[in-house]
C-alpha positions as CSV (number, residue, x, y, z in Angstrom):
1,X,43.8,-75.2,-31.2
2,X,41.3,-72.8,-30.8
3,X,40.4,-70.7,-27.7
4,X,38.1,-73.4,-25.1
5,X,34.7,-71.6,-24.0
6,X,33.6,-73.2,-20.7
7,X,30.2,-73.5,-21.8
8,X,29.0,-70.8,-18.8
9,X,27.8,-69.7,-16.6
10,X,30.6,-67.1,-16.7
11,X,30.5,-65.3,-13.3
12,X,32.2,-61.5,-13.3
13,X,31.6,-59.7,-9.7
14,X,33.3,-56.5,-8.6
15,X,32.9,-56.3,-4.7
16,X,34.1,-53.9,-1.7
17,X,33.7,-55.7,1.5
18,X,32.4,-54.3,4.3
19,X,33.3,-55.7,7.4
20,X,37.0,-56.7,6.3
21,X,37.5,-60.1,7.6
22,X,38.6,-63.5,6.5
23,X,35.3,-65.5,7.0
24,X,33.3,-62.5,4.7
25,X,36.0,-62.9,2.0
26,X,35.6,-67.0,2.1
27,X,31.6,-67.4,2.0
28,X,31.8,-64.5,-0.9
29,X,34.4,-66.5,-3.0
30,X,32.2,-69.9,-2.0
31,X,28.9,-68.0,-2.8
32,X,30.6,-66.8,-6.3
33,X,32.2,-70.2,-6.9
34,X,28.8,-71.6,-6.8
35,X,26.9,-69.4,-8.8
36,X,29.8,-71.1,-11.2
37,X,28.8,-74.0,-11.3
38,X,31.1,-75.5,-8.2
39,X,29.1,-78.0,-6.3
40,X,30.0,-78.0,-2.4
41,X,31.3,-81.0,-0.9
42,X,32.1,-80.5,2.7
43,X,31.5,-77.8,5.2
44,X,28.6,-75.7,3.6
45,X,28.1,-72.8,5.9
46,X,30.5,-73.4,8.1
47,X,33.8,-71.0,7.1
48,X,35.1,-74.1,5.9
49,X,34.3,-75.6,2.9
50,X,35.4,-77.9,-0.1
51,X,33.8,-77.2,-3.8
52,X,34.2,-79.4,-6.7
53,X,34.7,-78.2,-10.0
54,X,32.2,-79.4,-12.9
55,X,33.7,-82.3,-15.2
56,X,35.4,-81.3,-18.0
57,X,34.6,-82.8,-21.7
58,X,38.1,-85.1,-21.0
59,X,36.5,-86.0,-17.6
60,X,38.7,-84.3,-14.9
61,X,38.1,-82.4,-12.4
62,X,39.4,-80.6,-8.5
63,X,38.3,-80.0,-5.5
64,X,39.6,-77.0,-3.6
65,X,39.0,-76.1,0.1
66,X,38.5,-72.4,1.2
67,X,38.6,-71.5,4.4
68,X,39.1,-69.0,7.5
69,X,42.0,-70.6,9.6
70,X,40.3,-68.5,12.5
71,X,43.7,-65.9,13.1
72,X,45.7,-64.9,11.3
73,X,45.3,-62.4,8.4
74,X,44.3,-64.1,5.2
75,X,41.7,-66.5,3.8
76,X,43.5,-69.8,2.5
77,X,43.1,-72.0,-0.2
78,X,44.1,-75.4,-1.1
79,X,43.6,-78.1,-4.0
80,X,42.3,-81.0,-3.6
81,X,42.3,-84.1,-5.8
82,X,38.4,-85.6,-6.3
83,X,39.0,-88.1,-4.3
84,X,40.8,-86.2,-1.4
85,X,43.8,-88.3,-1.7
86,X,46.4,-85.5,-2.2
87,X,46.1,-82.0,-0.5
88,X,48.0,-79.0,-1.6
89,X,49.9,-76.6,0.6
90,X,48.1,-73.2,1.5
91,X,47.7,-70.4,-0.7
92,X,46.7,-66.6,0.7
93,X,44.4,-63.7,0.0
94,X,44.6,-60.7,2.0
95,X,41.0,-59.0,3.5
96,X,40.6,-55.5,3.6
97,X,36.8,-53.3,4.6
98,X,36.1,-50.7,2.2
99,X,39.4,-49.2,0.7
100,X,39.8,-52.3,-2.3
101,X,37.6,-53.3,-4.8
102,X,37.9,-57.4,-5.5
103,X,37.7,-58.2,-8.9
104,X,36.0,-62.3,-9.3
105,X,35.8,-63.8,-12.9
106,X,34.9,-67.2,-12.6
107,X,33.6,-70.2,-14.5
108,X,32.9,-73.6,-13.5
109,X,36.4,-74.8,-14.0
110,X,38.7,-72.3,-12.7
111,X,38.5,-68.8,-10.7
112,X,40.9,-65.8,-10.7
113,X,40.6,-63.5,-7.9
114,X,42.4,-59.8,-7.8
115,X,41.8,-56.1,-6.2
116,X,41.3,-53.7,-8.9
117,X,44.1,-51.4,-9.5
118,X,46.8,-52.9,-7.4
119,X,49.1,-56.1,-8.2
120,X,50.4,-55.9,-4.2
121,X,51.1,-58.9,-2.2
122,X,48.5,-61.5,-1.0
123,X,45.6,-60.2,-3.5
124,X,45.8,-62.2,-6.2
125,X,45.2,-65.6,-6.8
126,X,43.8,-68.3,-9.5
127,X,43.4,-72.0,-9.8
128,X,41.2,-74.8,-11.9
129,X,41.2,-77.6,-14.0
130,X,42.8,-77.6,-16.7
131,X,41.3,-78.5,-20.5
132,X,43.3,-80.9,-22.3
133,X,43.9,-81.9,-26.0
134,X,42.8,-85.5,-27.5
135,X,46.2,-86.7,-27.4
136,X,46.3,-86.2,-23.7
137,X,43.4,-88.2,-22.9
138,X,43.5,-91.5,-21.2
139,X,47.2,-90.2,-20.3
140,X,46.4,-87.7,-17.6
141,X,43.4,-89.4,-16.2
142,X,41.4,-87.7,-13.3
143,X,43.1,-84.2,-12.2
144,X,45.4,-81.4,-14.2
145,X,45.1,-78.7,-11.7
146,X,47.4,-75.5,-10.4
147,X,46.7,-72.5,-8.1
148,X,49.0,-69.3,-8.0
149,X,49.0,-66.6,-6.0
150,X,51.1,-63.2,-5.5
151,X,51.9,-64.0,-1.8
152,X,54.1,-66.3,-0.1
153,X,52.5,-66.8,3.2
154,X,50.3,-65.2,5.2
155,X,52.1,-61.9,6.2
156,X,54.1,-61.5,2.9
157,X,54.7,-58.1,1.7
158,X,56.6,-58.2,-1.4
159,X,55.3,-57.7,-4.4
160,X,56.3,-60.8,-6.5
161,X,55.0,-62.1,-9.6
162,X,52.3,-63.8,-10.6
163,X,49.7,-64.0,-13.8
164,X,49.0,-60.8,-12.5
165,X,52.3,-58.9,-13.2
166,X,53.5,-61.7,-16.3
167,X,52.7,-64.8,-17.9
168,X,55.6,-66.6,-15.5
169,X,59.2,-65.8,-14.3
170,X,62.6,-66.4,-15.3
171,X,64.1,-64.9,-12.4
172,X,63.5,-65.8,-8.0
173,X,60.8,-63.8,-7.2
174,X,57.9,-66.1,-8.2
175,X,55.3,-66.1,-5.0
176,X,53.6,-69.1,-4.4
177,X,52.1,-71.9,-6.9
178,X,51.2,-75.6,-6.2
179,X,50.1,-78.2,-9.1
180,X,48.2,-81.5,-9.1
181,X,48.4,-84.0,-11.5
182,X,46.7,-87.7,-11.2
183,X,49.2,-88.7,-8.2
184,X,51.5,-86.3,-8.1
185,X,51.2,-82.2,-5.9
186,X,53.9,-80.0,-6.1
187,X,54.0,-76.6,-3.7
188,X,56.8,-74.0,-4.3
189,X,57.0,-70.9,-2.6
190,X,59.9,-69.3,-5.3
191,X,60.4,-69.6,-8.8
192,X,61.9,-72.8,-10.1
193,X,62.0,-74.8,-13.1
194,X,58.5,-76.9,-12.1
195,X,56.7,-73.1,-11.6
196,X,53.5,-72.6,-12.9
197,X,53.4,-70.8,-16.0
198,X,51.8,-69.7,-19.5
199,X,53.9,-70.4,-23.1
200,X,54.9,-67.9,-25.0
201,X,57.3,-67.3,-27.8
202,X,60.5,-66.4,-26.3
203,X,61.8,-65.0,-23.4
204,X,62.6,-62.1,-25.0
205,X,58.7,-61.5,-26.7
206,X,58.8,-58.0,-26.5
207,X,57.5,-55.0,-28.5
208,X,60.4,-54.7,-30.7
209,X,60.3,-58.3,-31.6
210,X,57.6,-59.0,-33.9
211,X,54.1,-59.4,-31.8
212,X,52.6,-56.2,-33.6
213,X,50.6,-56.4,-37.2
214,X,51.7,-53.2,-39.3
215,X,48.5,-52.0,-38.5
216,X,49.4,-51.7,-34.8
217,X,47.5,-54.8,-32.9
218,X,48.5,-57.5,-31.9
219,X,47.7,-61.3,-32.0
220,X,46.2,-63.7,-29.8
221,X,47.4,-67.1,-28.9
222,X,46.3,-69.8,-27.1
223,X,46.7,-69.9,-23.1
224,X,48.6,-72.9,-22.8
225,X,50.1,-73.6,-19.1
226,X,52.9,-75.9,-17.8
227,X,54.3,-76.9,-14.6
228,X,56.4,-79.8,-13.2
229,X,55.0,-82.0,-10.6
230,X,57.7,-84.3,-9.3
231,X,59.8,-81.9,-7.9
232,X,61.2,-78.3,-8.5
233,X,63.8,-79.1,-10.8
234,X,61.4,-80.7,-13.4
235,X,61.1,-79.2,-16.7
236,X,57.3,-77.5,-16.6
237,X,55.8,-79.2,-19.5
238,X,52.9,-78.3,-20.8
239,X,49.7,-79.8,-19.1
240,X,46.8,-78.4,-20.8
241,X,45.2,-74.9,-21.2
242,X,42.8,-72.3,-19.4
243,X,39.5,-71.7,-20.0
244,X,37.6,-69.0,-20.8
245,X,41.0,-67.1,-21.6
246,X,43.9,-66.4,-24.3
247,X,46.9,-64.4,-24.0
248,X,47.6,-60.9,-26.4
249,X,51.2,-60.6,-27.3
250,X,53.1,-57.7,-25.4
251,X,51.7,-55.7,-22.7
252,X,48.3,-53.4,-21.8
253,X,47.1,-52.2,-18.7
254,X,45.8,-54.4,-16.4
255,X,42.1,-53.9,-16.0
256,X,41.5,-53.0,-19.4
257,X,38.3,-54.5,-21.2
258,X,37.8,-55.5,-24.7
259,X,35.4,-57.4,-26.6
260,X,35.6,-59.6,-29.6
261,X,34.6,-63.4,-30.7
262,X,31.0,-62.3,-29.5
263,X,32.4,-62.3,-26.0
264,X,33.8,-59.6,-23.6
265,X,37.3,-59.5,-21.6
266,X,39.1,-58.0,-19.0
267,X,43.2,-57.9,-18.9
268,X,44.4,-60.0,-15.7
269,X,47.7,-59.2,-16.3
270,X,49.5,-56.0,-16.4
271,X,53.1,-56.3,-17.2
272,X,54.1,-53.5,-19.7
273,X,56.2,-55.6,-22.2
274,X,57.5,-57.6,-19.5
275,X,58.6,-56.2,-16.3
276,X,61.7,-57.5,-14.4
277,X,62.3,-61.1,-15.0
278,X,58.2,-61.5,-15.5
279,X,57.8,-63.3,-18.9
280,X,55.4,-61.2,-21.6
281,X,52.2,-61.2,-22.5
282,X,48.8,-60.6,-21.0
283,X,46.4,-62.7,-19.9
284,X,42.7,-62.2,-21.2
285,X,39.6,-63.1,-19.3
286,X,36.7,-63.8,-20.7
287,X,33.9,-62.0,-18.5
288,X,30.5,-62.8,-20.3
């Protein structure tokens, strides 16, 4: 396969917020979500809205629904399937006036959201629709979706993983995913077999264990994802792949930039080699 460009526009904002509260965080993330290419379906203006994405080449697509729950402390987000059948649970980002800068890459199939410099609960979080190969097609038929986050609920403090910290986790401490396929949605709020997660070689990819060149860099490889959807003991197959993205064998520093295929990138992920139970690797966004 070969890395899958979205086709722009490609949407790269760094923003402080000023005020601090939920409803500024939700109309930025709607305002940035359709300067993507999102079209909105429901609630324009109102602190509660639906967006759909574009249609992919293989002709699927999601809705998801931002909003301002009106108390509480975070901004939520859920999936939606296009035809609003099937709802996902809630997922959470944290606000915050003037001490964190957010971090939004975005095309107009998917979204990743993080503060700069900081991988602590309830400010991170990605979802989209997923591209899928020619064998796939005319098997998964309308929706191949996910969302992750790094916080459980809406006062969660602990910092658990998430494509922010690793590719996926073998261990408990997986925060909060859900995935949507045709008729199925999944929610889990801890790691399990059905968690959302990217492949890569082995459990045990580390530095020591052939991912470097003898020249010192490293390889790329294609972000392929997998999840289960018909409960938490599934296996998570693989469902399709992220745009816009690829994943470097071993570990940088989260935030760095790079450029290369004509394009430039920014490290989601900052893991080390693998931090805890957090799979390796490091998820690369493509920013222009």
């Amino acid at each position: 396969m070969a890395i899958q460009y979205s086709g722009g526009p490609i949407v790269n904002v760094s923003w402080t917020q000023t005020l601090g509260t939920r409803r500024e965080l939700v109309d930025k993330i709607v305002l940035e979500l359709g300067n993507a290419g999102w079209t909105v379906k429901s609630g324009g203006g109102t602190g509660d809205v639906t967006l759909e994405s574009a249609t992919t080449p293989q002709g699927l697509k999601v809705r998801v629904r931002v909003w301002d729950p009106g108390s509480g402390n975070c901004a939520r987000f859920a999936l939606k399937n296009p035809s609003e059948s099937l709802t996902s649970g809630a997922s959470y980002l944290l606000p915050n006036a003037g001490t964190k800068t957010w971090r939004i890459v975005a095309n107009k199939y998917q979204m990743f959201v993080w503060t700069q410099g900081s991988t602590s609960a309830r400010e991170h979080l990605g979802f989209g629709v997923l591209w899928i190969p020619s064998f796939l097609e005319g098997v998964i038929t309308t929706v191949a979706a996910f969302v992750e986050a790094n916080g459980r609920d809406d006062s969660d403090t602990a910092a658990t993983a998430s494509f922010r910290t690793g590719m996926g986790t073998l261990g408990t401490t997986w925060s909060r995913c859900s995935m949507m396929l045709d008729t199925y949605v999944l929610d889990l709020g801890n790691a399990q077999n059905a968690s959302v997660r990217l492949f890569v070689t082995a459990a045990g990819w580390s530095d020591h264990n052939c991912v470097i060149w003898h020249d010192d860099s490293r390889f790329l490889m294609d972000p392929l994802i997998g999840f289960g959807v018909t409960g938490s003991g599934e296996y998570a197959r693989l469902r399709g792949m992220l745009w816009d993205a690829v994943i470097l064998s071993g570990g940088v520093t989260a935030d760095a930039t790079y450029t290369f295929d004509g394009h430039n990138w920014v490290a989601l992920t900052g893991n080390g080699s693998g931090s805890g139970s957090a799979l390796p690797g490091t998820l690369l966004l493509a920013t222009s």
